[in-house]
C-alpha positions, 0 to 999 in steps of 0.5 A: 685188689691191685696187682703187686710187682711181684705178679706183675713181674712173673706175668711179664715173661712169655709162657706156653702159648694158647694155654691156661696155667695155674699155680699158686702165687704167695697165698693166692691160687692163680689162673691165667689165659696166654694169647698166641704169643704166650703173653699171659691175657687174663688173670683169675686170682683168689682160691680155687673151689672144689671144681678147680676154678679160682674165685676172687678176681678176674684181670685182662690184659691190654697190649696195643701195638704199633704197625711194626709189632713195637708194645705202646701200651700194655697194662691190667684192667680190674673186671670184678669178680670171677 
């Protein structure tokens, strides 16, 4: 599974920091940890079971930074199912 431009765009904002978050995203149910910052980090997307935790893929996120905090690189690496 990819992540489509339209995830891509709702996890490209800043939320809460140091939280997890669920909402639901077109037919998926979605988990995602935020950093400090409030830059969303990793991503569970699938359905959520009955003790509330999603199944179906798990994504984390890589932001590398120069020396004055500038983003060089930041993209979505697929890590298998969760």
């Amino acid at each position: 599974m990819k992540i489509g431009e339209k995830l891509l765009k709702k996890l490209s904002k800043k939320y809460a920091p140091g939280q997890m978050l669920h909402q639901k995203f077109e037919r998926y149910d979605i988990s995602f940890k935020t950093d400090e910052e409030g830059n969303p980090v990793m991503l569970f997307i699938g359905n959520r079971d009955a003790q509330g935790r999603v199944r179906g893929e798990r994504f984390v996120r890589v932001l590398i930074r120069d020396q004055d905090q500038n983003i060089i690189k930041d993209h979505w690496d697929a890590k298998g199912n969760s």
